[in-house]
N, C-alpha and C positions, 0 to 999 in steps of 0.2 A: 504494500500500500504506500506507493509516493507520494499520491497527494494530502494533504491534510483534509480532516473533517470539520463541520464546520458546528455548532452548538448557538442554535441562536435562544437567546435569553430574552425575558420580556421584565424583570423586576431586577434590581442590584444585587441583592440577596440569593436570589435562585440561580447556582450557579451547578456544574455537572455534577458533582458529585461523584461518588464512587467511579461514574461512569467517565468522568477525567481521568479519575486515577490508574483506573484499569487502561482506558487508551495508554498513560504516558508507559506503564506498567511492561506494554508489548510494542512502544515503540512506535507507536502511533502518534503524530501532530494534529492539534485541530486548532482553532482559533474562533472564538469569541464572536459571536457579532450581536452586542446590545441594541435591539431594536427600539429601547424607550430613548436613543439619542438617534432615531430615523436612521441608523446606519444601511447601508446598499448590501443587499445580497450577494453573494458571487453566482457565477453561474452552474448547474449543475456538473457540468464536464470539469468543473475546476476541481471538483473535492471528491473526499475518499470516500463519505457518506456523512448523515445528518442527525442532528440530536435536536430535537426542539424543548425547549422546557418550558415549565408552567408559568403562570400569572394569573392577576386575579382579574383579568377583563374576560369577556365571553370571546369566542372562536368566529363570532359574526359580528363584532363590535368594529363594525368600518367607518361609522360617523366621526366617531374619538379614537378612533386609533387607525389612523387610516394606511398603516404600513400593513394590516393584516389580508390583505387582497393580496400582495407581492408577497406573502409569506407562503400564502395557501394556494399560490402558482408555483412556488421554490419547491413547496412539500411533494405538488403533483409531478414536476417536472424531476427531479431526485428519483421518486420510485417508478416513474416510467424511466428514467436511463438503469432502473436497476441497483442504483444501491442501494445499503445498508440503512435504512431510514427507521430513527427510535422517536417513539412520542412520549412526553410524560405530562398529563394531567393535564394542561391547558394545551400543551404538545401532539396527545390522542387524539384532542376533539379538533384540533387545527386538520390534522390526516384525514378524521372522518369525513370533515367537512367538504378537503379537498377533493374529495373523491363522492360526494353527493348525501353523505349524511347525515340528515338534520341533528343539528346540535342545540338545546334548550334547557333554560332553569329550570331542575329536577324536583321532584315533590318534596324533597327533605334534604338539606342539608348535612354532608360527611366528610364530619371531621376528626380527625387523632388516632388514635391506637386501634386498627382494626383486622381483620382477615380474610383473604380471600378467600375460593374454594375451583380449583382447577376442575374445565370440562372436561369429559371426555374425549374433543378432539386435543385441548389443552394436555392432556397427557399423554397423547403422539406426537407432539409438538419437538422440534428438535430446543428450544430456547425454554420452556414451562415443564417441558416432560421430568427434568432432573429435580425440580423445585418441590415434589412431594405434593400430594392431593391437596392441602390446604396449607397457607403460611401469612407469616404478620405482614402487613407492610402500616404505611402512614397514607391515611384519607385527607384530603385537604380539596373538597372543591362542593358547586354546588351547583352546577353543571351538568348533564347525561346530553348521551347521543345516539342516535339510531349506526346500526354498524351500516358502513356504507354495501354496497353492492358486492358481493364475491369477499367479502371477508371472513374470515371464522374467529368466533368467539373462542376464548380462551380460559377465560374466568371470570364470575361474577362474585357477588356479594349479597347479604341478608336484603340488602337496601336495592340495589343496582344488579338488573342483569348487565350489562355490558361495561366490566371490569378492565378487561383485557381485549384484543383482536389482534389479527395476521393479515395484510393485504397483500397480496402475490408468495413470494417467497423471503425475502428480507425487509418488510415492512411491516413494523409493530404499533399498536398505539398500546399503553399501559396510563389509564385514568388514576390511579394510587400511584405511591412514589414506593421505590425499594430501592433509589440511589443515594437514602439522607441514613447517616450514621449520628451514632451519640454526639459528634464535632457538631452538631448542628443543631443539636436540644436548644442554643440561646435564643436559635434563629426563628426555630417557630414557636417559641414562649413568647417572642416578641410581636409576632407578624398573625400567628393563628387564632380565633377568636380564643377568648378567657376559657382558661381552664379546659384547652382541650388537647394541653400540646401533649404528646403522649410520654410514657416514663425511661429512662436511662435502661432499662433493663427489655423494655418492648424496641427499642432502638439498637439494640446488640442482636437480636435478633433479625430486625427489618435488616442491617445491614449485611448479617451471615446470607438470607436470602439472595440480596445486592450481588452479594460475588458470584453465586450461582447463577441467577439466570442474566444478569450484566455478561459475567465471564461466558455465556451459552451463545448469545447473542453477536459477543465478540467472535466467537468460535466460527456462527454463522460466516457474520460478514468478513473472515478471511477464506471461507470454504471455498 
């Protein structure tokens, strides 16, 4: 992988995560591009693949954020060249979207310490198969989406059928986070509503997940 990948961020705080670590880990480059300072995309043929991260604006919010039309061209144009394309939580519903999935404010609010539970096509999955039928991660949105066209579900929740999805071959959206580790308990004690940021010890966990199917996904995108 020569080119670099690219991680676009939509808040200061939400930055890769685990999933940096693991790039720089195997030697992978990627760079940054903060969309809340209107930075330019690169174009797809430039990068090795793509990591979108969350925020707390909606996946259709083009009045007030009007870089998200050019984000959700980058996402579509990324997994029709083919590569490796990761969504996390405002990241997933960016992909659904791009790809025709209605995305809307969900009956209830999920947020903090919670668990998924893997489908059954989710445990033929080459990225979710190794992850064990159910595991912690971190809820933080209030948002759901309809899976777009041809995508397979991977995992839901008590609250939300569509947890997780696969579009094509190397494109994921994951609506939970399993890239934030205990380093990062201050960030959402600060940032997530009162009393819901989840505990040191549920975060040791979300993160043991983190390397498994992060490290699965990597495993993908050099396959």
């Amino acid at each position: 992988m020569d080119k670099p990948w690219a991680v676009v961020k939509h808040v200061s705080f939400e930055g890769p995560g685990l999933v940096g670590a693991l790039l720089k880990n195997r030697g992978i480059s990627y760079v940054e591009y903060p969309m809340y300072h209107a930075f330019e995309l690169p174009a797809a043929d430039d990068i090795g693949g793509l990591v979108v991260m969350g925020g707390p604006m909606g996946a259709l919010d083009d009045v007030t954020h009007p870089q998200l039309p050019r984000e959700r061209k980058f996402i579509r144009d990324s997994v029709d060249a083919g590569l490796p394309v990761l969504g996390i939580c405002l990241g997933a519903q960016l992909l659904a979207a791009a790809f025709g999935g209605d995305v809307r404010t969900g009956p209830v609010p999920e947020h903090g310490a919670g668990l998924v539970t893997v489908t059954d096509e989710g445990a033929r999955d080459p990225v979710f198969g190794s992850a064990g039928s159910q595991f912690a991660v971190v809820h933080w949105h209030n948002d759901t989406f309809d899976l777009p066209e041809g995508a397979t579900r991977l995992a839901s929740s008590e609250a939300y059928e569509n947890q997780a999805f696969r579009l094509g071959r190397r494109a994921y959206g994951l609506q939970f986070h399993v890239e934030l580790t205990r380093e990062h308990l201050s960030v959402m004690q600060n940032h997530m509503p009162a009393g819901t940021a989840p505990s040191g010890e549920h975060m040791d966990e979300v993160a043991a997940v983190g390397q498994v199917v992060i490290g699965a996904f990597l495993d993908l995108a050099e396959s």
